[in-house]
VOKEFI-603780 format. One record per residue (C-alpha): x, y, z; residue in one letter. Coordinates in steps of 0.001 Angstrom, whole numbers, plus 500000, padded with zeros to 6 digits. Example, Ala and Ser with C-alpha at 12.3 -4.5 7.8 and 13.67 -1.06 7.14 Angstrom:
<nuros>
512300495500507800a
513670498940507140s
</nuros>
This chain:
<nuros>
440609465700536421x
443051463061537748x
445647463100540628x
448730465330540186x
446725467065537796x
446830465031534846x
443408465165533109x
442401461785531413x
439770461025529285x
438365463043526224x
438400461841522330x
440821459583520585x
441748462782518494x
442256464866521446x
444895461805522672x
446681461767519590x
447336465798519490x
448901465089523142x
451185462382522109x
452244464480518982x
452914467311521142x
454962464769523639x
457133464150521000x
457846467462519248x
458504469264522634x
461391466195523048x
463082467928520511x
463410470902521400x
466329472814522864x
467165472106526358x
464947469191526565x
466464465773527414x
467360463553524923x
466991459983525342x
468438456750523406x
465880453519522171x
466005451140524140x
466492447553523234x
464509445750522115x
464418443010524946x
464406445707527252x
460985448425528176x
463259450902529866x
464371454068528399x
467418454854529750x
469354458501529269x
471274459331526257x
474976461340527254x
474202464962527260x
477006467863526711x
477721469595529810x
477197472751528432x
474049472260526790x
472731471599523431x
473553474715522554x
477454474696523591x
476930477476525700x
476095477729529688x
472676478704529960x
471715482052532454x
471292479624535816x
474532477120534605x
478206478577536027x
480341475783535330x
484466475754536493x
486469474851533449x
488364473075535995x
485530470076536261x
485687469764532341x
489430470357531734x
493152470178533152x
494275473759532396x
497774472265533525x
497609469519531161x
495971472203528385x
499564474549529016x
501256471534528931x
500101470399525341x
500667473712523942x
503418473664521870x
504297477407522259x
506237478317525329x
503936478878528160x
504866480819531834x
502685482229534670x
504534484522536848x
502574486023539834x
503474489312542143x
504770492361541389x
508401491234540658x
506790488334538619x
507791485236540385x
507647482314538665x
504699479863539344x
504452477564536181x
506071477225533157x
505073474624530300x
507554471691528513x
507749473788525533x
509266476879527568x
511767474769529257x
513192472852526055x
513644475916524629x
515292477797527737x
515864475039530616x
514386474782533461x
513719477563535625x
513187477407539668x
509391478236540540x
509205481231542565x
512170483259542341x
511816487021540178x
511728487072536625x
514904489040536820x
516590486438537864x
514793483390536946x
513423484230533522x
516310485984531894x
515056485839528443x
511887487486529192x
514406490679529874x
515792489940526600x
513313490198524807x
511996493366526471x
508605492098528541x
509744492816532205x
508177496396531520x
505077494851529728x
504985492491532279x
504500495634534979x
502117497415532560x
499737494124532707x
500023493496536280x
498969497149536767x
496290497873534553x
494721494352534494x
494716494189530457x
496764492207528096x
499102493494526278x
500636492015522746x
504049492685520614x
505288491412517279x
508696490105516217x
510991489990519600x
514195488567519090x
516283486948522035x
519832488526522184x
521565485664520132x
518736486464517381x
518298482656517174x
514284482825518244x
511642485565517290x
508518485615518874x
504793487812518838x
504462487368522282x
500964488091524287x
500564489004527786x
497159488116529562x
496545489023533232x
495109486546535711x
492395488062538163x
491338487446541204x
487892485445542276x
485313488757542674x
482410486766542581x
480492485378540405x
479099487541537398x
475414487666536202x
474317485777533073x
475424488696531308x
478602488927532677x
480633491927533742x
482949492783530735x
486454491206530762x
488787491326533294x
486395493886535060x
484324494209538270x
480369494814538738x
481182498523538486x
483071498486535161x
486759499379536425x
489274497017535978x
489828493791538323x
492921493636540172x
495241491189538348x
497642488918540640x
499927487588537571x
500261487398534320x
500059484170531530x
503053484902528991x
502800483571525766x
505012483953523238x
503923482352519529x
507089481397517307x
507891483488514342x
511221483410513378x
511145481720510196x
508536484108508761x
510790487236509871x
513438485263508316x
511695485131505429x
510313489189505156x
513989490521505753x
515363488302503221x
512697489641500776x
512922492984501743x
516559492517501326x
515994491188497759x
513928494272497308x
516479496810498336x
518992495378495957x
516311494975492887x
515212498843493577x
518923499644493924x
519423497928490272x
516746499452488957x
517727503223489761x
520717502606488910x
519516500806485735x
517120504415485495x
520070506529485950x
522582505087483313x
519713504791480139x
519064508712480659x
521136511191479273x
524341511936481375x
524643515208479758x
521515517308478206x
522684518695474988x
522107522894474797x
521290524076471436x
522303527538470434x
518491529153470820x
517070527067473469x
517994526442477059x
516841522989478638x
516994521350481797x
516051518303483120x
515605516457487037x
514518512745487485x
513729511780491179x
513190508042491812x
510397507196494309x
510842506705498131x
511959503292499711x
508721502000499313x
507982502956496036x
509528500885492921x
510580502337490346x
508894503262487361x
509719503842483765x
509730508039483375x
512431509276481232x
513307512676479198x
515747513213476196x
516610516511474416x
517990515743470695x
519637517814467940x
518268517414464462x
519278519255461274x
518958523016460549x
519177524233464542x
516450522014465599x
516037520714468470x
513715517513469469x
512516517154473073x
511265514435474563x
509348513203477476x
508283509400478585x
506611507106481419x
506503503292480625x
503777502166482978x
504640499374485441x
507475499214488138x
510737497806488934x
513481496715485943x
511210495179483047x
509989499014483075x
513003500666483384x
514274498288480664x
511500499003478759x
512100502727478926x
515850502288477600x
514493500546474537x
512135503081474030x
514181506185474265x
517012504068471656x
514428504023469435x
512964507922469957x
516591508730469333x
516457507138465830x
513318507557464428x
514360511602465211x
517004511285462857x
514908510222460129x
513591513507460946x
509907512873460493x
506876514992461710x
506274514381465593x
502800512348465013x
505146509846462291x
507493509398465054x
504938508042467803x
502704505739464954x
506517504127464628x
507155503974468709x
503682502344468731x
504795499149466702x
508161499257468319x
506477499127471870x
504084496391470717x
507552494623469596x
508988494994472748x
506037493798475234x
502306493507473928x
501237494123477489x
503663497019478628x
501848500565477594x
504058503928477702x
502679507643477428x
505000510273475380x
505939513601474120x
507788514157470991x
508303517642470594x
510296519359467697x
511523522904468778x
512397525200465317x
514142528227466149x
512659531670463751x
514699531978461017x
517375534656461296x
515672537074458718x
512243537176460910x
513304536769464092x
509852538776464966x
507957535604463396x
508682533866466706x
509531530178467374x
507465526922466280x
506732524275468154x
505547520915466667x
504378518130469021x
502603514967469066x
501314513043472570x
500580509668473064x
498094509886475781x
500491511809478247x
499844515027480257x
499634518373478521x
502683519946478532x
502616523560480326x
503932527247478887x
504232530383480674x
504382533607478718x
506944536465478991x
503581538090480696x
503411535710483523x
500102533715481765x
500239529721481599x
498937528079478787x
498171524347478234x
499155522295475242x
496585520977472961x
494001518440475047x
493467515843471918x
495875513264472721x
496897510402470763x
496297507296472189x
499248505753474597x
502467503690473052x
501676500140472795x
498219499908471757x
498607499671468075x
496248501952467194x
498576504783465871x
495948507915465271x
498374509955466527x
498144514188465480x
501216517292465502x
500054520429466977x
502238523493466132x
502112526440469212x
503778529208467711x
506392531200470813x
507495534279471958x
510803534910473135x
511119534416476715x
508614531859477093x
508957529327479486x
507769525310478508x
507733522050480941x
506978519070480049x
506872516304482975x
505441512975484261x
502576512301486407x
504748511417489478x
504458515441489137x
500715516015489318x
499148512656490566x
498082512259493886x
496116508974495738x
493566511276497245x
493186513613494859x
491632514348491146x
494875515010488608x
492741518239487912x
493903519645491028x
497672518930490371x
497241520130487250x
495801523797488356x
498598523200491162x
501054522917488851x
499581525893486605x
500011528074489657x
503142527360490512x
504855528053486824x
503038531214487178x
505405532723489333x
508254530098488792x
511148532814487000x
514687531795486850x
516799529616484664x
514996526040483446x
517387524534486587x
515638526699488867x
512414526265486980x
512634522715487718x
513756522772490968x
511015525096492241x
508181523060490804x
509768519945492225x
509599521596495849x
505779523589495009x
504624520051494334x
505708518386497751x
508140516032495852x
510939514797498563x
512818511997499197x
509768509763500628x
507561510878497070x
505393507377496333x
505788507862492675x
509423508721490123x
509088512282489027x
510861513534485266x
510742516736484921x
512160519168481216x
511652522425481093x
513212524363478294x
513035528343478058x
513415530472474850x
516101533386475146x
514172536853475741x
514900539794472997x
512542542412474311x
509300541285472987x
506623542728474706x
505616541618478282x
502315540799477990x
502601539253475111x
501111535361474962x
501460532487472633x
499342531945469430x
498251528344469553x
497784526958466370x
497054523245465749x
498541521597462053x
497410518413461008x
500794516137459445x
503122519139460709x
501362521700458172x
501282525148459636x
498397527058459698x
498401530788459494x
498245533165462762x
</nuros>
């Protein structure tokens, strides 16, 4: 063994693992780097090394002051947000940057904010300020306008501590002391980001959005009927509520038609989609429900001929329906009791309640929805008892975000149960049952339509029948 240690001798292999091992451990982290040297020149000399390591960060037995490798002055100074540090508990000014006093003027270092910094009182961060200073953690809010509304900022408040020491390699948490509870903050570092061209630019689209949903209900409101028409054996009533400020609106609509010999067709609709191409869509739609009726064609005709006409219109806009035909009994069996013929292009079943109290749903087998071009579309005939009670509605109704449709449908089932009154109150009760108000996220359309009573029997129910190409079957 040599002097210092160093043991000398052995094989030429052993030599060679040595000098490998030399030059691997060079490169590895934490180890000095070093530059070739020239070639006229034997001496290595030291390559620069990054004061905070290879790694970029301080390692356990390295505190370094930011202050050796930066100006934080100069730093503030660059910034080209406005910058201030205001110290004390009425917030004296100690520093503020250039691009806080182009955009106020200058201020005098160490007088009050109150009096110095006037615009931080305008925009409301004197009490932040206090909030900071006291419980030693920032603090941050969005979109403060000065009081000529020329400059909105987001604006975050930061406090500045105290020297407690310095913290192990772990550190002590932010802004707190070796116990955990917060460090005592002396001032606070105010900066306030820019952001008045993107307010600008929200209000003016939520302006534009206002007017476009104002357009569109008011588009919604003058394509559905004014007035429903009442036939002589059938009482109808109708309510459309348009969704809540946040919701746009959609395409639901309801008509109630009279065809020949005392008939009466009702109708039911929801284009999918929001906002005026839907609502626009709707209006073409019912037009055309309102003529095809008067061809007067079996309900399942009438939707295979919506289905081109809703192709026509948009190939990509899809609407569900209910064309129902109501035929009153004829006035030499009134005990036969009423028909019902319907067709439905994929919409919701359409709901009866009984003399009795009992609710009934309409026929499950749906027709596919408007639009698709398929047109296997099928009438169902229900045959009714006086005094029974139909809705037919819109899945603004039934539909909920966190919940299966199955449960506002046995909702809705409930409710009819024990909704008795006139088909206004009808509607209105269901609309209240349902939590619609004015803040609904979805348009609701709601019929209902009730047959005058003539003392059938209570407990009586419905016979439903189904008739393929509106041929009734016997019951």
């Amino acid at each position: 063994m040599a002097p210092g240690g160093v043991r000398t001798g052995g094989s030429p292999e052993e030599s060679d693992d040595r000098l490998n091992l030399m030059r691997w451990s060079a490169r590895l982290t934490g180890a000095p780097w070093r530059v070739a040297p020239p070639k006229d020149d034997q001496v290595a000399l030291p390559g620069p090394r990054d004061p905070l390591g290879p790694s970029g960060v301080p390692g356990p037995d390295q505190l370094l002051d930011l202050h050796e490798l930066y100006d934080l002055r100069d730093v503030l100074g660059r910034l080209p947000a406005p910058v201030v540090i205001t110290y004390g508990s009425r917030h004296r000014l100690g520093y503020a940057n250039d691009a806080y006093r182009e955009l106020f003027g200058t201020r005098p270092n160490g007088a009050p904010a109150d009096e110095a910094l006037p615009e931080l009182a305008e925009l409301g961060l004197l009490p932040l300020l206090d909030q900071v200073l006291r419980s030693g953690r920032g603090r941050s809010v969005k979109a403060r306008s000065t009081a000529d509304r020329r400059h909105c900022f987001n604006v975050s408040c930061v406090p500045l501590h105290t020297a407690m020491g310095a913290p192990p390699a772990g550190g002590w948490g932010r802004g707190c002391t070796k116990d955990g509870h917060a460090r005592p903050a002396v001032g606070v570092l105010v900066y306030a980001a820019e952001v008045t061209d993107q307010v600008a630019i929200a209000t003016r689209l939520r302006e534009a959005e206002r007017k476009q949903r104002e357009a569109a209900v008011t588009l919604q409101h003058s394509l559905l009927p004014q007035e429903l028409e009442q036939p002589a054996d059938l009482r109808v009533a109708a309510t459309y509520r348009p969704g809540g400020a946040e919701a746009a609106v959609g395409g639901d609509w309801y008509d109630v038609i009279s065809l020949p010999a005392g008939r009466t067709a009702l109708v039911i609709g929801d284009v999918m989609g929001r906002g005026l191409r839907a609502a626009a869509v709707m209006g073409q739609l019912r037009t055309a429900v309102r003529a095809y009726a008067r061809l007067d064609l079996p309900p399942h005709q009438v939707m295979t001929l919506l289905d081109g006409i809703a192709m026509e219109i948009d190939a990509n806009q899809i609407a569900t329906c209910v064309y129902a035909v109501y035929e009153p009994p004829p006035a030499s069996g009134r005990d036969q009791g009423s028909i019902l013929t319907y067709a439905s292009a994929g919409h919701l079943p359409l709901m009866l309640r009984t003399p009795g109290g009992a609710v009934l749903q309409g026929e499950q087998q749906n027709g596919p929805p408007l639009g698709t071009g398929d047109g296997s579309h099928t009438s169902h005939t229900l045959r009714l008892l006086p005094g029974t009670t139909g809705v037919l509605y819109t899945d603004g109704l039934v539909e909920r975000r966190d919940q299966d449709i199955d449960q506002g449908l046995g909702r809705l089932s409930r409710t009819l149960a024990g909704a008795v009154g006139s088909p206004e109150v009808v509607c209105a009760r269901l609309l209240r049952a349902m939590g619609v108000t004015a803040d609904h996220d979805d348009d609701v359309a709601v019929l209902a339509f009730q047959l005058p009573t003539d003392g059938a029997d209570e407990a009586g129910q419905p016979c439903l029948t189904s008739a393929v190409d509106s041929e009734l079957e016997e019951v």
